[in-house]
C-alpha positions as CSV (number, residue, x, y, z in Angstrom):
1,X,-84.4,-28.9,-54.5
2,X,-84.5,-31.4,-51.6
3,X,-81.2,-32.8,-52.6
4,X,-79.7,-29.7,-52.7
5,X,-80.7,-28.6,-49.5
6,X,-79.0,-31.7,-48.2
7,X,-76.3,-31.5,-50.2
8,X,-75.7,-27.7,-48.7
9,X,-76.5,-28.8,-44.9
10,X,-73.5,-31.9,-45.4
11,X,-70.8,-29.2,-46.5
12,X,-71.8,-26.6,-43.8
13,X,-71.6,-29.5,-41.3
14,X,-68.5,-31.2,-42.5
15,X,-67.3,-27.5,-42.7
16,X,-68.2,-26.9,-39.4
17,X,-66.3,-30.1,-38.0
18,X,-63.4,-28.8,-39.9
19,X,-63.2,-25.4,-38.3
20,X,-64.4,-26.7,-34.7
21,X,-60.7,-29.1,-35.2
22,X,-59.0,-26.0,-36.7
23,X,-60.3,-23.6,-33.9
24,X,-59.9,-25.3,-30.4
25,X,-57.1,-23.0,-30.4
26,X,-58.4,-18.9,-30.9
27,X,-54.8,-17.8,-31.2
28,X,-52.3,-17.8,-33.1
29,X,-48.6,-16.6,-34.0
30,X,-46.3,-16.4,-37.1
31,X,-42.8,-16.1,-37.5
32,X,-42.4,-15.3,-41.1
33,X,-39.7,-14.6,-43.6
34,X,-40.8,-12.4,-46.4
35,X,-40.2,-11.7,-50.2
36,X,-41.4,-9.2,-52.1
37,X,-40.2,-9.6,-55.9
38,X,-39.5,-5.9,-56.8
39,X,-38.9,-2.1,-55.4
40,X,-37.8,1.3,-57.0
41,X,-37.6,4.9,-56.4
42,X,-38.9,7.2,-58.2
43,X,-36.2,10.2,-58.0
44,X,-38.4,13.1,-59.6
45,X,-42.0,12.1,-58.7
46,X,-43.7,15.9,-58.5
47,X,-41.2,16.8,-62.5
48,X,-44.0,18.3,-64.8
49,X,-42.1,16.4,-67.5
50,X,-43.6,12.9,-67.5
51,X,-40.9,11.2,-68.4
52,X,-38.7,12.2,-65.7
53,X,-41.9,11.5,-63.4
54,X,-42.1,8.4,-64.6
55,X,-38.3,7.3,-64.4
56,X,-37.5,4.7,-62.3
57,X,-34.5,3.2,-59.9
58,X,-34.9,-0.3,-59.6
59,X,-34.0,-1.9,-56.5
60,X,-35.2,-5.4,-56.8
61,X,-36.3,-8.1,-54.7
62,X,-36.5,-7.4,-51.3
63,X,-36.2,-10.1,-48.1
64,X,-37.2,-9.0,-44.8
65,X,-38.6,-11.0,-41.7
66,X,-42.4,-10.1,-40.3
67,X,-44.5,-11.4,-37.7
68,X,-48.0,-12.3,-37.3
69,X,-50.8,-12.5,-34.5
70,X,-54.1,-14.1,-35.2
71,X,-57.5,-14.1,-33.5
72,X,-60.2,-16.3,-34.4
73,X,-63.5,-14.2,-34.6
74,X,-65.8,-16.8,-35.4
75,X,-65.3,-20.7,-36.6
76,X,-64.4,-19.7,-40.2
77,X,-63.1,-15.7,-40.0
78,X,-60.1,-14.9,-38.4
79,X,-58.8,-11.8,-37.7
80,X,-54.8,-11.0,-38.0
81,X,-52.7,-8.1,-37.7
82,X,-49.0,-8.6,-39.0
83,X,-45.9,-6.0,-39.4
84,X,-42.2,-6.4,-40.2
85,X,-39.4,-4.6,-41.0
86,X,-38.2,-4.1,-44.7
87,X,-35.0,-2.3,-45.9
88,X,-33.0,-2.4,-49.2
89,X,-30.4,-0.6,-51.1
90,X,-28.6,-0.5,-54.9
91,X,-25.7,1.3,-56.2
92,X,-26.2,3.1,-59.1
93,X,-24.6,6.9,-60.8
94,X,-28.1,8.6,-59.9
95,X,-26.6,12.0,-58.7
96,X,-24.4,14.7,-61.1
97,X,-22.5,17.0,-59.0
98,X,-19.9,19.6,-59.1
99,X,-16.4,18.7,-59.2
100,X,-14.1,22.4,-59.8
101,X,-15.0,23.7,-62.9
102,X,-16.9,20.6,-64.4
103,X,-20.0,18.0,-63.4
104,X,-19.5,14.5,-62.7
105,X,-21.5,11.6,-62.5
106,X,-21.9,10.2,-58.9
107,X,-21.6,6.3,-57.8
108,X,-24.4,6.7,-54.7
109,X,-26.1,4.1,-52.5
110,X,-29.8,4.5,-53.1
111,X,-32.1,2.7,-50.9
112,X,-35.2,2.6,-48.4
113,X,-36.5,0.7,-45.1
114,X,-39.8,0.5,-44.7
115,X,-42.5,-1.0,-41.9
116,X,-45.6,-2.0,-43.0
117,X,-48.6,-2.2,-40.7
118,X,-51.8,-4.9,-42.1
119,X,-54.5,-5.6,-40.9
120,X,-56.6,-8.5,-42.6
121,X,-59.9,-10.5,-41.8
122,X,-59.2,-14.1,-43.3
123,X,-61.9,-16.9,-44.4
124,X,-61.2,-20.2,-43.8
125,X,-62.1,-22.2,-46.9
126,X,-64.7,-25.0,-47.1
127,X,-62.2,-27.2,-48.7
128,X,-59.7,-27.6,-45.9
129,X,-59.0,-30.6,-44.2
130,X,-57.6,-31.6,-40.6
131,X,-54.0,-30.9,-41.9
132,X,-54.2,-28.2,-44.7
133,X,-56.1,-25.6,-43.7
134,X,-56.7,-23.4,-46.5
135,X,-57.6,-19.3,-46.3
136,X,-58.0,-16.5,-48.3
137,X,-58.0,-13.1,-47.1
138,X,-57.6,-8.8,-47.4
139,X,-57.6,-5.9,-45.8
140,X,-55.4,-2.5,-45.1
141,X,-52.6,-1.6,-44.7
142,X,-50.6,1.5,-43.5
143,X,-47.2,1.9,-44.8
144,X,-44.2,4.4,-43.3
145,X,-40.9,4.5,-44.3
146,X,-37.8,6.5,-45.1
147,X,-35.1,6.7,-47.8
148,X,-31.9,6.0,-47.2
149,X,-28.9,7.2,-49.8
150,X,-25.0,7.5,-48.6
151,X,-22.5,9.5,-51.0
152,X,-19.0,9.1,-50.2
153,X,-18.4,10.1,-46.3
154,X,-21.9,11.7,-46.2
155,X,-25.3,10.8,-46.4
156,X,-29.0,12.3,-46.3
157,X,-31.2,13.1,-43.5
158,X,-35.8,12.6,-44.2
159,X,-36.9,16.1,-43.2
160,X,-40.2,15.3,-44.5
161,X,-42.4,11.7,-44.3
162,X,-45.1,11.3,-45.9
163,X,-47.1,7.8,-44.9
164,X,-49.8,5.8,-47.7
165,X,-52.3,3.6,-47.0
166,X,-53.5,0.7,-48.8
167,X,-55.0,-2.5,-49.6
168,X,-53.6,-5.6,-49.9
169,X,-55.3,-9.3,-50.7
170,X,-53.9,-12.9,-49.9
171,X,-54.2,-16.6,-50.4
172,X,-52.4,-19.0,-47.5
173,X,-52.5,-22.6,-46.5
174,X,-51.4,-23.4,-43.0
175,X,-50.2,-27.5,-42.2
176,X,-50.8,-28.6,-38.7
177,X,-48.1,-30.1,-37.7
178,X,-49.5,-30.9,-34.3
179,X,-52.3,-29.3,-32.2
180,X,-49.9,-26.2,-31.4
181,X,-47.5,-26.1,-34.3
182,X,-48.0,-25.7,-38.1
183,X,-46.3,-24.2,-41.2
184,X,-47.3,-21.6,-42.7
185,X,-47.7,-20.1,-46.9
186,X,-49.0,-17.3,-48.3
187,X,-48.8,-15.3,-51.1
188,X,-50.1,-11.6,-50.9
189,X,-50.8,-8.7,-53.6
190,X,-49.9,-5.1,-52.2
191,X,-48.5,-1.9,-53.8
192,X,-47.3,0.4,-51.2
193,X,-45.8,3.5,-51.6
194,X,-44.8,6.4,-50.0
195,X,-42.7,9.6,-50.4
196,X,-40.2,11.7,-48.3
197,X,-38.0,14.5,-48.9
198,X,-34.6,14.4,-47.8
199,X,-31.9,17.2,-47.5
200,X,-28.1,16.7,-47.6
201,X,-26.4,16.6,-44.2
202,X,-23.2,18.7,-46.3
203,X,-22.9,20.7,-49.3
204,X,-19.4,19.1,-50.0
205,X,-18.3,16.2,-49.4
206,X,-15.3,13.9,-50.7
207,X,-15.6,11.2,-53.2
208,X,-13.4,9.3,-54.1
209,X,-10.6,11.2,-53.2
210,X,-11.9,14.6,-54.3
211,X,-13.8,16.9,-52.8
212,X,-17.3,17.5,-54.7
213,X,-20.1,20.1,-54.3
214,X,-23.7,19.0,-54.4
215,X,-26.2,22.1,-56.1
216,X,-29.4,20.6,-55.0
217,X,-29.7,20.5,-51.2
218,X,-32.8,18.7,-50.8
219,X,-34.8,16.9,-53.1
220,X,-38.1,14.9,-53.1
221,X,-38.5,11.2,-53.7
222,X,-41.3,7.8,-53.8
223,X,-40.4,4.8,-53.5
224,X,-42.8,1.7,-54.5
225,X,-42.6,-1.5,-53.3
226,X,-45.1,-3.9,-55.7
227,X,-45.2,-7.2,-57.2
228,X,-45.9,-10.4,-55.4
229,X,-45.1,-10.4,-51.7
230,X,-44.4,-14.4,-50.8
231,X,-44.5,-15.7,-47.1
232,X,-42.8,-19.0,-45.7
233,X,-42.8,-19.4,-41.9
234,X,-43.7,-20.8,-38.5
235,X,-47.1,-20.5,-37.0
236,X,-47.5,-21.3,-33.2
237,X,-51.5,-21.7,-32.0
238,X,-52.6,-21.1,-28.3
């Protein structure tokens, strides 16, 4: 029992030392570029029909840059706050439409942008040393954003927003590069989503070359960004 209790007081201490190196700074700042592996839209989310419900557009991977400001709380918990700006569209025939007599598959561009708002509490890890300073981390996150789709000359206007929140968990590792500068990793599990209605800005429109009639005039969607979000960037500490 005695050499457990000493084995316990030399890690707190040596963890102690760690984070007293880590922390002579109690701010910092990222610089981050962002990937998130996939996104879709859901184009009939409220359908009583389940399978139309559960139909997907997929968008995939999305890039996007963020930034990040830290705030050390005490010598192992930091406190960070961190937003971006996210946007990403496809091409695919998900709109049938009236041309004369007949309907006609439509070639739109389907998209979204999003800005994700986080805030996280992060624990800095016994294990780090001087250089790698290892974390792990969670917290919320609140998560507004708007869908974007262009048909021909025309395109649609959100009449309706409606924001999520959620929860989001990470691992990082930051390498001090010197006393004020480090690089920064991190790999984060979220699954925002959000929906919006959107109306038609025009009725008809022309498409390639024709003019075409749209029945629906506004229309409900979700779109879901999920999978593994990766982080690569800059950290600055002060």
């Amino acid at each position: 029992m005695k050499c457990l209790n000493k084995i316990f007081i030399l890690v707190f201490v040596s963890a102690s030392i760690l984070f007293s190196q880590y922390n002579k700074n109690n701010f910092a700042v990222e610089i981050n570029a962002v990937y998130t592996t996939n996104a879709r839209i859901f184009f009939y989310p409220n359908s009583s029909d389940p399978i139309l419900r559960n139909n997907s557009f997929p968008l995939g991977g999305v890039v996007n840059p963020a930034i990040s400001f830290r705030y050390k709380i005490l010598n192992s918990l930091i406190l960070g706050i961190n937003s971006g700006y996210m946007t990403k569209t496809s091409s695919g025939y998900n709109l049938t439409a009236f041309s004369g007599d007949s309907t006609i598959s439509v070639l739109v561009k389907d998209g979204f942008s999003m800005i994700p708002i986080e805030l996280s509490l992060h624990y800095v890890l016994p294990f780090s040393t001087g250089d790698f300073k290892f974390m792990m981390g969670g917290g919320i996150g609140y998560y507004f954003g708007s869908q974007i789709r262009n048909i021909g000359n025309d395109k649609v206007t959100n009449i309706e927003r409606k924001f999520s929140y959620g929860i989001q968990v990470s691992v990082g590792m930051d390498y001090l590069l010197t006393k004020n500068l480090g690089l920064h990793s991190e790999m984060k599990f979220r699954d925002p989503q959000f929906e919006v209605i959107s109306k038609y800005l025009h009725n008809n429109v022309m498409y390639d070359g024709k003019k075409i009639r749209i029945a629906q005039n506004s229309f409900d969607s979700k779109i879901n960004v999920y999978g593994i979000t990766f982080i690569l960037g800059a950290v600055f500490y002060f």
